[in-house]
N, CA, C and O atoms as CSV, one atom per row, in Angstrom:
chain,resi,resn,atom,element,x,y,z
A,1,UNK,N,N,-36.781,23.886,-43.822
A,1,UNK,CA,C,-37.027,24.036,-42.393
A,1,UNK,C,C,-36.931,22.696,-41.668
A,1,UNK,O,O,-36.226,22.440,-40.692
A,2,UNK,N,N,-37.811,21.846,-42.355
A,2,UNK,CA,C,-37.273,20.025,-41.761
A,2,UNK,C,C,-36.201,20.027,-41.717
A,2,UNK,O,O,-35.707,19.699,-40.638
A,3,UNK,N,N,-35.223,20.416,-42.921
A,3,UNK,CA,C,-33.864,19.673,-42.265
A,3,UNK,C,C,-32.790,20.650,-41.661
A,3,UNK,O,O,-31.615,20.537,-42.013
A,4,UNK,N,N,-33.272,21.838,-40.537
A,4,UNK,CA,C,-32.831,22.276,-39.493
A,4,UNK,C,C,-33.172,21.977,-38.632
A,4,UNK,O,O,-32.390,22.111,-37.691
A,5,UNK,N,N,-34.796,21.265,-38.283
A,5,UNK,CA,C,-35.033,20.925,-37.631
A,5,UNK,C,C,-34.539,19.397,-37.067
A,5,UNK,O,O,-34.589,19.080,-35.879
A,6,UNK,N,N,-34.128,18.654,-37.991
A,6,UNK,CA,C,-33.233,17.475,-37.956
A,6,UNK,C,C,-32.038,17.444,-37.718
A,6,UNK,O,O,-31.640,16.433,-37.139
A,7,UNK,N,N,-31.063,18.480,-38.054
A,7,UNK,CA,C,-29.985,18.561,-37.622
A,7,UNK,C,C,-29.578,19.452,-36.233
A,7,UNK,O,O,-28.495,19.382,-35.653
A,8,UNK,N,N,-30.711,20.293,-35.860
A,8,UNK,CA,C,-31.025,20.542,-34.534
A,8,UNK,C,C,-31.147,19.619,-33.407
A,8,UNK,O,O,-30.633,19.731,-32.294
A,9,UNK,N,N,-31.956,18.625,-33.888
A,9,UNK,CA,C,-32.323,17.066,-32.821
A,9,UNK,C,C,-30.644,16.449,-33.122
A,9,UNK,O,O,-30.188,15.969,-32.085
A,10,UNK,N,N,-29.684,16.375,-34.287
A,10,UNK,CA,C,-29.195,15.273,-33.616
A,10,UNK,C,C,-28.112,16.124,-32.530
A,10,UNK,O,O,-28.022,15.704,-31.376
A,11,UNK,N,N,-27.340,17.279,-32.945
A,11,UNK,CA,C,-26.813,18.013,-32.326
A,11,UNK,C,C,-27.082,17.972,-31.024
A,11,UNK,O,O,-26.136,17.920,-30.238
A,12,UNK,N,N,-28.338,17.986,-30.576
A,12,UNK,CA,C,-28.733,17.873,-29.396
A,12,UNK,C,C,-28.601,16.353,-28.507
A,12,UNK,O,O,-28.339,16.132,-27.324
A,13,UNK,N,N,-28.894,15.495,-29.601
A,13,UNK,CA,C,-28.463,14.052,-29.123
A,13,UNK,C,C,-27.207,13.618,-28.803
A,13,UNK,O,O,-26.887,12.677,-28.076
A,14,UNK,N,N,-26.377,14.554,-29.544
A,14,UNK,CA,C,-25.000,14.173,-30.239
A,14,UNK,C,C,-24.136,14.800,-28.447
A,14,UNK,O,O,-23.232,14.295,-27.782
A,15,UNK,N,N,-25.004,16.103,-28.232
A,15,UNK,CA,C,-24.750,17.021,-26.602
A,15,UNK,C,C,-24.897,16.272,-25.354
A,15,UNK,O,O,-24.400,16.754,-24.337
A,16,UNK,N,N,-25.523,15.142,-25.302
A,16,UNK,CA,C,-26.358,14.091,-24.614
A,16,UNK,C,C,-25.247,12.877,-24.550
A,16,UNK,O,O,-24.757,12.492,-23.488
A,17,UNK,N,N,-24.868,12.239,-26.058
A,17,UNK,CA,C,-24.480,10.927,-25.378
A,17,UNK,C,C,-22.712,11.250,-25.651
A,17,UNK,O,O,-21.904,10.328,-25.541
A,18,UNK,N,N,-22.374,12.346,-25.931
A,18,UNK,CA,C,-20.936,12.617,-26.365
A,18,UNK,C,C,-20.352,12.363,-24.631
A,18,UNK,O,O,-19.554,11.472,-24.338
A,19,UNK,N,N,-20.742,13.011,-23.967
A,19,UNK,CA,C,-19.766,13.463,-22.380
A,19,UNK,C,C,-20.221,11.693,-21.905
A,19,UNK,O,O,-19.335,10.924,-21.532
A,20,UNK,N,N,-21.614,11.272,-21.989
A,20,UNK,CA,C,-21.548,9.879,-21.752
A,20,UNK,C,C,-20.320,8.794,-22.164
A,20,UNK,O,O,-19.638,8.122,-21.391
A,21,UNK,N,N,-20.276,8.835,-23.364
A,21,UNK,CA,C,-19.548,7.790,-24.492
A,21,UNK,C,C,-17.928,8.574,-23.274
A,21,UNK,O,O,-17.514,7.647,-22.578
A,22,UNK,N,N,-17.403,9.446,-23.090
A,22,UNK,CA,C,-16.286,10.004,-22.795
A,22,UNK,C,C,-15.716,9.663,-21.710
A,22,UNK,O,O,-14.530,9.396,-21.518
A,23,UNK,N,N,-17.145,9.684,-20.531
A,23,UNK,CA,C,-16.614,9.005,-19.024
A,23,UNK,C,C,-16.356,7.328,-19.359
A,23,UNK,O,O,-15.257,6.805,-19.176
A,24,UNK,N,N,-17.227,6.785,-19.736
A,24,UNK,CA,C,-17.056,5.334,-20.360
A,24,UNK,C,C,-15.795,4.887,-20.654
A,24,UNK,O,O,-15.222,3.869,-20.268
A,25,UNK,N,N,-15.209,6.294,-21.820
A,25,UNK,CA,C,-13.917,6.071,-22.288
A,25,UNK,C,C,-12.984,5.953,-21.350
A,25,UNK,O,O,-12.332,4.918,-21.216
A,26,UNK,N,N,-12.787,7.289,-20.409
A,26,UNK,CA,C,-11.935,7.457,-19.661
A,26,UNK,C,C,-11.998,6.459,-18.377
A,26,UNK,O,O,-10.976,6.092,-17.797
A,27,UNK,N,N,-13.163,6.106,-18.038
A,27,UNK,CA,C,-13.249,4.690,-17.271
A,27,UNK,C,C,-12.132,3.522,-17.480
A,27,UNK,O,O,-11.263,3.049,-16.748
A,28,UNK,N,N,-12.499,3.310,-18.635
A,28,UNK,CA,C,-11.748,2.255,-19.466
A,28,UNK,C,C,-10.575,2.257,-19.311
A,28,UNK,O,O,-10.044,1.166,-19.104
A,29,UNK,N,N,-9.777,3.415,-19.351
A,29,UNK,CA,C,-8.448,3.779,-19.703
A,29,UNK,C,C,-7.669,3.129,-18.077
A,29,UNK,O,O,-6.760,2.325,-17.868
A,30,UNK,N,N,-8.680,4.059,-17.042
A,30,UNK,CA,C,-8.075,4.210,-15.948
A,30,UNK,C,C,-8.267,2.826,-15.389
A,30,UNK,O,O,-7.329,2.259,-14.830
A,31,UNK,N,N,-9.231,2.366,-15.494
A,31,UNK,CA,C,-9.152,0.667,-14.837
A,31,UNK,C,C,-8.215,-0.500,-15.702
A,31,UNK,O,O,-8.045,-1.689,-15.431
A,32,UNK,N,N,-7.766,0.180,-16.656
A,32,UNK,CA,C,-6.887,-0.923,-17.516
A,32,UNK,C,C,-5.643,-0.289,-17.048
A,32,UNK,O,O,-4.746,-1.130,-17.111
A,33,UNK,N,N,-5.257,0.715,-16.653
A,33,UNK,CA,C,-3.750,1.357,-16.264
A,33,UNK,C,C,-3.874,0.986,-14.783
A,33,UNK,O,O,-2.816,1.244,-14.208
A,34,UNK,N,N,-4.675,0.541,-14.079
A,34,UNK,CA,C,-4.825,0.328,-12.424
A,34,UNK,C,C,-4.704,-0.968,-12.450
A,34,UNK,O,O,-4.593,-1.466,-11.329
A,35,UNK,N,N,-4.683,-1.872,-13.543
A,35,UNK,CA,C,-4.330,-3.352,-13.821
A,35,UNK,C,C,-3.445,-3.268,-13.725
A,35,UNK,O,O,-3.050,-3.653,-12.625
A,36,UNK,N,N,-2.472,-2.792,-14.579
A,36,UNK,CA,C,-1.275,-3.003,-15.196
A,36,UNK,C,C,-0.290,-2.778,-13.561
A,36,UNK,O,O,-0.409,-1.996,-12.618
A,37,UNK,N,N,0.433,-3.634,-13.800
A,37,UNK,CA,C,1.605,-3.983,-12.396
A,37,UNK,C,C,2.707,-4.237,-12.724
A,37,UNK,O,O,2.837,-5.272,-13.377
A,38,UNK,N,N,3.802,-3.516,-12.454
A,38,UNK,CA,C,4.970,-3.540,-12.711
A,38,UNK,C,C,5.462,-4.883,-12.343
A,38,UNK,O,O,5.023,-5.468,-11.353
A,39,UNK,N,N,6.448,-5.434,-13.190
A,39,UNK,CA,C,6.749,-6.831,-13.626
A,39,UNK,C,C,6.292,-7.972,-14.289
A,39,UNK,O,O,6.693,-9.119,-14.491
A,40,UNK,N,N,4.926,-7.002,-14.673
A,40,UNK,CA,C,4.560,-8.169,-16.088
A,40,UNK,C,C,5.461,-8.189,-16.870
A,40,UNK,O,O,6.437,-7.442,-16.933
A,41,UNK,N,N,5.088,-9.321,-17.708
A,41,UNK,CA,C,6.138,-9.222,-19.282
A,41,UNK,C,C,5.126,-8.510,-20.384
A,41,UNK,O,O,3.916,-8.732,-20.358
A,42,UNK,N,N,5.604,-7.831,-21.134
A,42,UNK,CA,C,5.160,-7.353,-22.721
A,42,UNK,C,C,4.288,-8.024,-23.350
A,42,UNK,O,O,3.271,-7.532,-23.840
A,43,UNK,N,N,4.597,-9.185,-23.394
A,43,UNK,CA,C,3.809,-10.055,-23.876
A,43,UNK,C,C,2.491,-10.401,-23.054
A,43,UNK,O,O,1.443,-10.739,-23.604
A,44,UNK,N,N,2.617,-10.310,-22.000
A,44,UNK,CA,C,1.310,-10.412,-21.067
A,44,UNK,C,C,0.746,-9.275,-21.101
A,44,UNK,O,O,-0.386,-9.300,-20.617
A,45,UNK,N,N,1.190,-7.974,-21.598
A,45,UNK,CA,C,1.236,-6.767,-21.646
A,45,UNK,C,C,-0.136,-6.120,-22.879
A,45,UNK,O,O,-0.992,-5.238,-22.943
A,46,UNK,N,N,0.313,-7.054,-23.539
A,46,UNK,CA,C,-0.033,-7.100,-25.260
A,46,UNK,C,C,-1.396,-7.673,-25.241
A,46,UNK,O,O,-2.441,-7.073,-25.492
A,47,UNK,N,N,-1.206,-9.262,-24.817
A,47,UNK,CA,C,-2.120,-9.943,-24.515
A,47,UNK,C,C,-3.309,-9.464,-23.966
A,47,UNK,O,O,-4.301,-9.444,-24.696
A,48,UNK,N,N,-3.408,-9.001,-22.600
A,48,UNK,CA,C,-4.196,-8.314,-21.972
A,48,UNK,C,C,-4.748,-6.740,-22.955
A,48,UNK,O,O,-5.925,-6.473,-22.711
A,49,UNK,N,N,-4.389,-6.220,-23.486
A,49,UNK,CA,C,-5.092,-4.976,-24.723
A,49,UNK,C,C,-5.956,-5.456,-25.470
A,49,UNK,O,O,-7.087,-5.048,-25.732
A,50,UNK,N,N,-5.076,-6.863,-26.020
A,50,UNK,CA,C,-6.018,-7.281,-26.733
A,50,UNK,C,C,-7.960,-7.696,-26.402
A,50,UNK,O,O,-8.978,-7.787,-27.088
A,51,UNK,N,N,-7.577,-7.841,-24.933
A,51,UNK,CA,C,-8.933,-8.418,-24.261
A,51,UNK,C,C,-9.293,-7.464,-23.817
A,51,UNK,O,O,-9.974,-7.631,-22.805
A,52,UNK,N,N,-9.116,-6.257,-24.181
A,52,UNK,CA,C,-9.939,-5.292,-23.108
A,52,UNK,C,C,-10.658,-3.983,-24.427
A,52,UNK,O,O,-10.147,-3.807,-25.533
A,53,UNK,N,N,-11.813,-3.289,-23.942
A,53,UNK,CA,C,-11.796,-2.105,-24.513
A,53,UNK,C,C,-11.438,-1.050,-24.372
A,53,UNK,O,O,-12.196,-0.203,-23.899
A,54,UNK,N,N,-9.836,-0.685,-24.830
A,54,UNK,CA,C,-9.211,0.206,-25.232
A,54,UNK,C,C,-8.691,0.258,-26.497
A,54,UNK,O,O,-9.002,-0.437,-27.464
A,55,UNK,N,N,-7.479,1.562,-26.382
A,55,UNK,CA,C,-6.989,1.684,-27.754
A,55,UNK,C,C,-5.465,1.659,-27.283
A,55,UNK,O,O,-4.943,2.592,-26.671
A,56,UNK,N,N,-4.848,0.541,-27.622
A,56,UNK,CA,C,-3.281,0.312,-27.517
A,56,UNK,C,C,-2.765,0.754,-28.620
A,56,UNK,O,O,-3.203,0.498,-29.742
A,57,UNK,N,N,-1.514,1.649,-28.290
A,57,UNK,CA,C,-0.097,2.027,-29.453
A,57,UNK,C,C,0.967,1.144,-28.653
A,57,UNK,O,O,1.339,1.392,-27.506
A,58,UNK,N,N,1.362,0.167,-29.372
A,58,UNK,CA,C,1.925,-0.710,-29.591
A,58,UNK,C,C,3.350,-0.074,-28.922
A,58,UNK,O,O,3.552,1.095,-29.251
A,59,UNK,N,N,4.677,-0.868,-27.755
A,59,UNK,CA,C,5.549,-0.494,-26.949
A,59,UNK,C,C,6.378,-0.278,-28.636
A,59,UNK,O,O,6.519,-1.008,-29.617
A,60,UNK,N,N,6.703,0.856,-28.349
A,60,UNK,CA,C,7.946,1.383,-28.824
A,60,UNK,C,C,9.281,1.641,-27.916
A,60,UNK,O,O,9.237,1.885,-26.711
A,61,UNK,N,N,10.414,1.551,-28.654
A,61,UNK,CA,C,11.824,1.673,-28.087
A,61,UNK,C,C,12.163,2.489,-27.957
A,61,UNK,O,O,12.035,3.190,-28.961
A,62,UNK,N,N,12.895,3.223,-26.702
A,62,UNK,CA,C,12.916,4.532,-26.272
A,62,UNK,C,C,14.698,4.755,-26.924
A,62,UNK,O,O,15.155,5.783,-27.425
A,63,UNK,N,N,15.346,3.563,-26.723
A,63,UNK,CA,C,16.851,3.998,-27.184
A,63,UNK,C,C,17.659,2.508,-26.645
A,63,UNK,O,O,17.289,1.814,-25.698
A,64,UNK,N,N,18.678,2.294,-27.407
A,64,UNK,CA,C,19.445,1.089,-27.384
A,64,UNK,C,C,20.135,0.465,-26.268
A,64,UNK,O,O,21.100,-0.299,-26.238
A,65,UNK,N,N,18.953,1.290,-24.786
A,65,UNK,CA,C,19.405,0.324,-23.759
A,65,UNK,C,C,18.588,-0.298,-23.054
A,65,UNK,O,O,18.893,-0.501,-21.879
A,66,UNK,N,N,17.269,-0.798,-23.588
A,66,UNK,CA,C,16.370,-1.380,-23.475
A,66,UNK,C,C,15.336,-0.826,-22.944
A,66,UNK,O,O,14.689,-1.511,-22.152
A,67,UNK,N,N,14.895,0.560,-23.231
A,67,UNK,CA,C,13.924,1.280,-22.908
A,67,UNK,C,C,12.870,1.462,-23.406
A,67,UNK,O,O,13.005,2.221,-24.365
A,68,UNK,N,N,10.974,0.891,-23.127
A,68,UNK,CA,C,10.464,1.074,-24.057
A,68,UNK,C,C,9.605,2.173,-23.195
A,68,UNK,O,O,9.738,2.706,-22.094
A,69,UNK,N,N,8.692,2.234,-24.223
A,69,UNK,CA,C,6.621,3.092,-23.754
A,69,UNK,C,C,5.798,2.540,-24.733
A,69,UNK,O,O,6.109,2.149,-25.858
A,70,UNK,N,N,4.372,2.556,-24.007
A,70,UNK,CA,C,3.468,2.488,-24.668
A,70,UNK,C,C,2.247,3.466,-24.165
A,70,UNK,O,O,2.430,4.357,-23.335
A,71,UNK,N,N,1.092,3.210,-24.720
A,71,UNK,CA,C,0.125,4.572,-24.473
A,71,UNK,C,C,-1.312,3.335,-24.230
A,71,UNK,O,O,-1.197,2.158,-24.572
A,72,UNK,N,N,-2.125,3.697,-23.823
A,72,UNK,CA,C,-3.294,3.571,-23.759
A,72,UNK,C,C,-4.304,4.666,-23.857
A,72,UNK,O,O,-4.402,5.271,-22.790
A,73,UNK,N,N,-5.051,5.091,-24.762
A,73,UNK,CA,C,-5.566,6.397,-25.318
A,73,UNK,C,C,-6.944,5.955,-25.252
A,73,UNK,O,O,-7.382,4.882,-25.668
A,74,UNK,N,N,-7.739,7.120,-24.545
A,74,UNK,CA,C,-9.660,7.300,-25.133
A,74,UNK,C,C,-9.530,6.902,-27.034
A,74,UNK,O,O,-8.531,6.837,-27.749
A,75,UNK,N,N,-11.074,6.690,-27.373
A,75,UNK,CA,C,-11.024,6.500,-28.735
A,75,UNK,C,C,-11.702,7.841,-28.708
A,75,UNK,O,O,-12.237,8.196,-29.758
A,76,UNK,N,N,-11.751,8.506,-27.841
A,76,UNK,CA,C,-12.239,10.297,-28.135
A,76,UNK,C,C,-11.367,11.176,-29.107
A,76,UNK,O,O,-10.482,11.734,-28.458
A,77,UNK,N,N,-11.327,11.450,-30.297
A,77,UNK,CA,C,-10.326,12.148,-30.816
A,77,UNK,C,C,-9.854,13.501,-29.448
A,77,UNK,O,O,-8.764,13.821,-28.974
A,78,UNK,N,N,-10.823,13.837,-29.274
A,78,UNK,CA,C,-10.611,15.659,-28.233
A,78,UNK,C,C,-10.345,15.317,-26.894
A,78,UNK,O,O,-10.303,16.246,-26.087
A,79,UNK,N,N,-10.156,14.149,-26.492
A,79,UNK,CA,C,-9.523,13.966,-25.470
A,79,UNK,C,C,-7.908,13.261,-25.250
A,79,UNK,O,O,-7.509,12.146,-25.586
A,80,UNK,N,N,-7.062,14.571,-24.440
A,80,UNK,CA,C,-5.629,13.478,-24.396
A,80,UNK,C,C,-5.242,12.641,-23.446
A,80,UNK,O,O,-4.079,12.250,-23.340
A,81,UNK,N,N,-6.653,12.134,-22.302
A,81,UNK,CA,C,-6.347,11.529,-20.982
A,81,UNK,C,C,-5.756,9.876,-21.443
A,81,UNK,O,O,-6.430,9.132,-22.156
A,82,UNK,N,N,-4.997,9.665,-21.134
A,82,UNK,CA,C,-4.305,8.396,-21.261
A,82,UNK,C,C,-3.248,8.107,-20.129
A,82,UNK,O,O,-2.476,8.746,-19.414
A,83,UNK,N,N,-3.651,6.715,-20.364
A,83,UNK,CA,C,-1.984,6.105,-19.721
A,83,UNK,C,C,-1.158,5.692,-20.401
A,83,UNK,O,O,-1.239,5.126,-21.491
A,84,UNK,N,N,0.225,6.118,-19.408
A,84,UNK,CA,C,1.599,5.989,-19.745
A,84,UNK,C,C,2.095,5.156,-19.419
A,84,UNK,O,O,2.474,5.199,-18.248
A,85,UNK,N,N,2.467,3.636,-20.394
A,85,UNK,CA,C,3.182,2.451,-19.393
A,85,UNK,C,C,4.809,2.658,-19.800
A,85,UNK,O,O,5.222,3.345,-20.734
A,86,UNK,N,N,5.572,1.921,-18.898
A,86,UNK,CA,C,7.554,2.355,-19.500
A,86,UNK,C,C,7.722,0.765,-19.324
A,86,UNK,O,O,7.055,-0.227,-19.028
A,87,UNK,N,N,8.885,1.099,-19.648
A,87,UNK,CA,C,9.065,-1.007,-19.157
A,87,UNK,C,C,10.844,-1.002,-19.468
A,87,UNK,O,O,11.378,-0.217,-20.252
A,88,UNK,N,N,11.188,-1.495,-19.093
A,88,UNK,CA,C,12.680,-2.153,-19.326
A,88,UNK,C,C,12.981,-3.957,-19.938
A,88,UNK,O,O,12.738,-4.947,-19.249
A,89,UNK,N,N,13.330,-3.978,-20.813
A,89,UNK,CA,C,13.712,-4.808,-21.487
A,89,UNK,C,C,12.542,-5.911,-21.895
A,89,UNK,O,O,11.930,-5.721,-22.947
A,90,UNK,N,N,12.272,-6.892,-21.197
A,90,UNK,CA,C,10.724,-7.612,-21.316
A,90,UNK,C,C,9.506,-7.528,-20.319
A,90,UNK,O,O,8.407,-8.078,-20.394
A,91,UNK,N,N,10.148,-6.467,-19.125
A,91,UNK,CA,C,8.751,-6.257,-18.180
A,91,UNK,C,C,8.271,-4.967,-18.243
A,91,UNK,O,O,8.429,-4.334,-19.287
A,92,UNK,N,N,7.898,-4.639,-17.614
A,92,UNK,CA,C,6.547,-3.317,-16.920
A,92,UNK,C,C,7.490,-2.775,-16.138
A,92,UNK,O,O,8.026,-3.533,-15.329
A,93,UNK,N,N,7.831,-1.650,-16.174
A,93,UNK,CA,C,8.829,-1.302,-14.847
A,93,UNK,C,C,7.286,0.409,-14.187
A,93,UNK,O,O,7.441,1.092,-13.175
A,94,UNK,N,N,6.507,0.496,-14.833
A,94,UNK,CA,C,5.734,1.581,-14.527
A,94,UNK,C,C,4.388,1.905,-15.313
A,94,UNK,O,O,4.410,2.275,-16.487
A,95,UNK,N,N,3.231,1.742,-14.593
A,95,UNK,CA,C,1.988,2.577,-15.792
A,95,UNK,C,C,1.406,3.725,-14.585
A,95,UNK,O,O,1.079,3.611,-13.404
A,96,UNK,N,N,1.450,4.519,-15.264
A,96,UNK,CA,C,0.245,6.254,-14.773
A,96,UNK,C,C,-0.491,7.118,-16.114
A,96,UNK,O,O,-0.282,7.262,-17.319
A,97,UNK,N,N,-1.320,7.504,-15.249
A,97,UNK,CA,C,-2.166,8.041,-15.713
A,97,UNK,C,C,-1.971,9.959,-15.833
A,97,UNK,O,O,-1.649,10.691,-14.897
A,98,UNK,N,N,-2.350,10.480,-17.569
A,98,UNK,CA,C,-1.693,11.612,-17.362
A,98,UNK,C,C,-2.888,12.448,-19.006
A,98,UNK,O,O,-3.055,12.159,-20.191
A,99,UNK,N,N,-3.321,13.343,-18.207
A,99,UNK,CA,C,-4.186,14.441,-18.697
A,99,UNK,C,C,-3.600,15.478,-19.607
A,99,UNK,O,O,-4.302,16.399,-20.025
C-alpha cells in the first residue's frame, strides 16, 4: 500500500512540474529563433547554441547547391515545437518557428 501511495505522490509531482519544465522549454526555443537574423554566418550560428539552453541538430546539407537546415528542438521528447533555421552557403538566409 506504501508503495502506491509513493508512486501516486510522484505522478502527481511529475503532473505539476512536467507542463512547467515545457513552457521553459518552449520559451527557450522561441527566444533563441527570435535571435537568430538572417545574415549571420554558421559559425556564429554554432557558436551562439553552444551558449544558450537549447538542443541544436547540427546544419545539414540540403543538396549540392549550397543549401543547408538546422533545427532547434524542446528537450521534451512529446513535444515537436521547434525552430527551423535554412541558410545558403555560409549565412542564415531564414529561422521560424513551427508546431
Amino acid at each position: 500500500m506504501k508503495l502506491l501511495v509513493n508512486i501516486i505522490q510522484v505522478l502527481i509531482i511529475a503532473a505539476i512540474v512536467y507542463p512547467l519544465f515545457l513552457l521553459w522549454d518552449k520559451n527557450n526555443v522561441e527566444h533563441f529563433c527570435h535571435e537568430v537574423k538572417a545574415g549571420i554566418t554558421k559559425q556564429a550560428l554554432i557558436y551562439k547554441t553552444d551558449h544558450a539552453p537549447i538542443k541544436f541538430t547540427k546544419p545539414t546539407d540540403k543538396d549540392d547547391k549550397g543549401y543547408w537546415s538546422a533545427k532547434v528542438v524542446t528537450y521534451s521528447p512529446f513535444s515537436d515545437y521547434h525552430c527551423k533555421i535554412r541558410g545558403l552557403g555560409d549565412t542564415v538566409a531564414s529561422a521560424w518557428i513551427e508546431e
